[in-house]
C-alpha positions in Angstrom: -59.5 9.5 -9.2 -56.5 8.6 -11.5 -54.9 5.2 -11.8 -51.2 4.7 -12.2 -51.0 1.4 -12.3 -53.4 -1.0 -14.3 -52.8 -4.0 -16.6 -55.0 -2.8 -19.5 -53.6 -3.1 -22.8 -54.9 -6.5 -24.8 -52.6 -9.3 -25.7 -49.2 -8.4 -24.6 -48.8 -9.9 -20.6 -51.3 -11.5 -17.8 -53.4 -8.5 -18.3 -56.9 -8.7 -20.7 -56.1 -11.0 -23.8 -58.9 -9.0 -26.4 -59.9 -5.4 -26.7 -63.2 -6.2 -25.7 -62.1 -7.0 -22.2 -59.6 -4.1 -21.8 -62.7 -1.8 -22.9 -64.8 -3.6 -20.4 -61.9 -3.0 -17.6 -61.9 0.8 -18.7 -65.4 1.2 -18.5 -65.7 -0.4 -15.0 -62.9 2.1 -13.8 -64.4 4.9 -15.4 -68.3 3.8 -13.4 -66.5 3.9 -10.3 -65.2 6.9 -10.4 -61.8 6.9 -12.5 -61.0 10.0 -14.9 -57.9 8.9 -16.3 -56.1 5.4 -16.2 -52.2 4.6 -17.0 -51.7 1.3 -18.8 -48.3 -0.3 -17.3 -47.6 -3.4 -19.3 -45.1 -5.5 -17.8 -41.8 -4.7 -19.2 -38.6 -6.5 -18.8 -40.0 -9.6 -16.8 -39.8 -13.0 -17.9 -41.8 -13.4 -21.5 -43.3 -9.8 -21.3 -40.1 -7.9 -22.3 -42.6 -5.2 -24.0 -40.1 -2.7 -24.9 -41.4 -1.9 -28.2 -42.7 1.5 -27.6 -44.6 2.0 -31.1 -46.2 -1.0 -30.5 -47.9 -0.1 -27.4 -48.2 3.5 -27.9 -50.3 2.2 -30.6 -52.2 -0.4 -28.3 -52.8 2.3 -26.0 -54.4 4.5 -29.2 -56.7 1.7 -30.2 -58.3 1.3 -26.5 -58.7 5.1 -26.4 -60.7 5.1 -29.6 -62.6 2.1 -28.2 -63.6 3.2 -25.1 -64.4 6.8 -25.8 -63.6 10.5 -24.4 -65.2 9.6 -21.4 -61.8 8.3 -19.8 -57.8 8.8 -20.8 -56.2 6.0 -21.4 -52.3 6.9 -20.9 -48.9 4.9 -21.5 -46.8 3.9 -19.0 -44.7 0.6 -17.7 -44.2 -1.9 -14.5 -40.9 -2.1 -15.0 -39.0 -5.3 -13.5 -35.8 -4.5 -11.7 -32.3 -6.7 -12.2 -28.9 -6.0 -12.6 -28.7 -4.6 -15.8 -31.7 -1.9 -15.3 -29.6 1.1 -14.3 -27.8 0.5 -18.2 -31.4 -0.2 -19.7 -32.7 3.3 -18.3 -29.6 5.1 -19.3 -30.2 4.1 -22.8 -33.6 4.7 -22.3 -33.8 1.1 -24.7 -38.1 0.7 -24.4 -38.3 1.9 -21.1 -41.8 3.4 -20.2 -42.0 6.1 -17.5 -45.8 6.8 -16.5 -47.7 9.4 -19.0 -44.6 10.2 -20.7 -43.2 11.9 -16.9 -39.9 11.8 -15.0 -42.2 9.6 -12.8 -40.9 5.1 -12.9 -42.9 2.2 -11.7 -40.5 -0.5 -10.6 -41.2 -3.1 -9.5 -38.6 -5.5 -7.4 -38.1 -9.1 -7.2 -38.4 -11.3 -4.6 -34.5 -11.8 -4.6 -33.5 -8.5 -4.7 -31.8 -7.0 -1.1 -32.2 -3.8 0.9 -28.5 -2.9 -0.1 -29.4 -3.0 -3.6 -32.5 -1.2 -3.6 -30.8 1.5 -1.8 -28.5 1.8 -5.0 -30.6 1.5 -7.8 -33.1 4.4 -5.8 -30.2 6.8 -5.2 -28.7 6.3 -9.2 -32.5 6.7 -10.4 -32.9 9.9 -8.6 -29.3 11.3 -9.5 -30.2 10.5 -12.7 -33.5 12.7 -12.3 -36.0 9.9 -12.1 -38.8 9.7 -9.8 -38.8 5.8 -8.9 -42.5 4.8 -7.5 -41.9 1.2 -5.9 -44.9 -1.1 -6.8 -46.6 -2.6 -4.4 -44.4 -3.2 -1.6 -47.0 -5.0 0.4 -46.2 -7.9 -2.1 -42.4 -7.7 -1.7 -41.2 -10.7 0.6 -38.0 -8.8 2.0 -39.7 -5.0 1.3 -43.1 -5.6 3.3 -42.2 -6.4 6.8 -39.4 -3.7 7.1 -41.2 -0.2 7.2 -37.9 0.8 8.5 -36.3 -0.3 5.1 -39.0 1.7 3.3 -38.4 4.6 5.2 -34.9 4.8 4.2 -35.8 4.7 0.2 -38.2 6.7 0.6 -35.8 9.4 2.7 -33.3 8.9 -0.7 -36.4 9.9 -2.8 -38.4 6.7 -3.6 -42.1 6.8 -4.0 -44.6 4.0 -3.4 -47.9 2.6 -4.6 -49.7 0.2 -2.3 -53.1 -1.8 -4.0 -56.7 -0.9 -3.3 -57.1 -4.3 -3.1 -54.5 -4.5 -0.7 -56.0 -2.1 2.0 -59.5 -3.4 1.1 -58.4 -6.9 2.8 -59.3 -8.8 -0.6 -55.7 -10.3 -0.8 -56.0 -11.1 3.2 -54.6 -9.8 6.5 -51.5 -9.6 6.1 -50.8 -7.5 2.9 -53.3 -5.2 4.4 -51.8 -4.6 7.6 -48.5 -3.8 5.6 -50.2 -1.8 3.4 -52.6 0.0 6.8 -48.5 0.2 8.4 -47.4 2.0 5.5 -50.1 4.4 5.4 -49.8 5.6 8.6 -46.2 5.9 9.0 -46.9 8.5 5.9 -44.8 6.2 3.5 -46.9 6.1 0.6 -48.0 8.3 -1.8 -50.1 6.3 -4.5 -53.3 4.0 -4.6 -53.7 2.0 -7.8 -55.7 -0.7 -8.8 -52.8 -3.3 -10.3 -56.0 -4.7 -12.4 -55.7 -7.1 -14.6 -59.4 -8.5 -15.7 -62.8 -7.8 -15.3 -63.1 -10.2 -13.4 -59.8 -11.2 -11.7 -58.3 -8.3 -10.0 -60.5 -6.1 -11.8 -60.4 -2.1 -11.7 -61.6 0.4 -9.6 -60.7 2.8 -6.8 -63.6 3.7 -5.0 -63.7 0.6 -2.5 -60.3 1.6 -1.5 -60.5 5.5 -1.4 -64.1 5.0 1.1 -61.6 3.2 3.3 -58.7 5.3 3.6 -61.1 8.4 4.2 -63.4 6.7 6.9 -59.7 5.6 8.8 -57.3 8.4 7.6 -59.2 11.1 6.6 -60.8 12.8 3.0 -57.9 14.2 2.6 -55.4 11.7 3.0 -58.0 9.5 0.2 -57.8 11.8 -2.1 -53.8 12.8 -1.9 -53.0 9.0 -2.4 -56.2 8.7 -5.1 -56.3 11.9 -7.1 -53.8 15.1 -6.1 -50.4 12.7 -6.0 -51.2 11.2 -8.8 -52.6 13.6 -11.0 -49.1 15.7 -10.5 -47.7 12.6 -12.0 -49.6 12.8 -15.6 -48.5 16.9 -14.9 -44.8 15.9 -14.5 -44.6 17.9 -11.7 -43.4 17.2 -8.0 -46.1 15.9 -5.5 -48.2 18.0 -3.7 -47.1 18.7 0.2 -48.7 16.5 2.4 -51.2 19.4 4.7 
């Protein structure tokens, strides 16, 4: 399994605060069953602006040494959406794609609007990105309109739900948005969104058992392993059998 989306690097948002904990998250992942995780610093949201790409690319060097070759750590972003994005990604100013791809977590506010998320999905994919929505489960005006999600997703969106999420450890609701998505075919990644060893901490197996004993092997190891290992290849995703 691969995980696109994990809060990882030490110091620099609400992820781990020391290298021994982000070592301690990577070595959980990598027990349950993780080959390769993508750190995804916040970037652009509130005090984490994080666009300093030597510093992280550094960060991300140190934890790699730390935790061994027995899982890749990668660099990537969660990239906060407002206004002035579209010109931030133009000028590529800090921006982090995941692994260095065409691939872009964003993730949207709760203020945003279905009109301009419609925008900002078809100018990222003229512009020859591959926008992954974060969690959309967590998105007050995203979540109850699978309809809405459809349509992104038709104008070339991607999404990422949580394990957590469809594991129910976030409650009901967000997992029967997320168990809505799934079966409608609307999303394409499982990540872990970790943040600690202990709060919101890694790992994917929970959630790949749970998808595979309601949706099928297959479908758990599209969403957990062959879509997003085509991401770290920079390639489209797989077809969907």
């Amino acid at each position: 399994m691969i995980d696109l989306h994990c809060h990882i690097l030490p110091g620099v948002d609400d992820g781990p605060q020391s290298l021994e904990e982000a070592v301690g998250m990577c070595r959980l992942a990598a027990e349950d069953g993780c080959e390769a995780m993508v750190a995804t610093p916040h970037q652009r949201r509130g005090d984490w602006w994080n666009t300093d790409r030597e510093r992280l690319s550094a960060l991300a060097e140190e934890l790699q040494t730390a935790v061994g070759p027995g899982l890749r750590v990668l660099l990537g972003g969660e990239v906060h959406v407002d206004s002035e994005l579209l010109a931030d990604v133009e000028r590529e100013d800090g921006i982090l794609p995941l692994a260095g791809s065409r691939y872009l977590l964003i993730e949207f506010g709760v203020r945003g609007t279905p009109a301009e998320s419609v925008h900002l999905i078809h100018e990222l994919v003229v512009a020859g990105w591959r926008p992954v929505i974060a969690h959309p489960e967590f998105i007050p005006w995203l979540a109850p309109d699978p309809d809405l999600v459809a349509l992104l997703v038709a104008r070339g969106a991607l999404t990422q739900v949580t394990a957590m999420s469809l594991t129910g450890d976030f409650g009901r609701r967000p997992q029967n948005d997320t168990a809505t998505l799934v079966e409608a075919g609307l999303v394409h990644f499982v990540a872990s969104d970790s943040h600690g060893v202990h709060r919101r901490p890694p790992g994917l197996r929970r959630a790949y058992r749970a998808i595979a004993g309601r949706w099928g092997e297959e479908t758990a190891r599209r969403l957990l392993a062959d879509n997003p290992r085509a991401v770290l290849e920079d390639r489209p995703l797989p077809e969907a059998a």
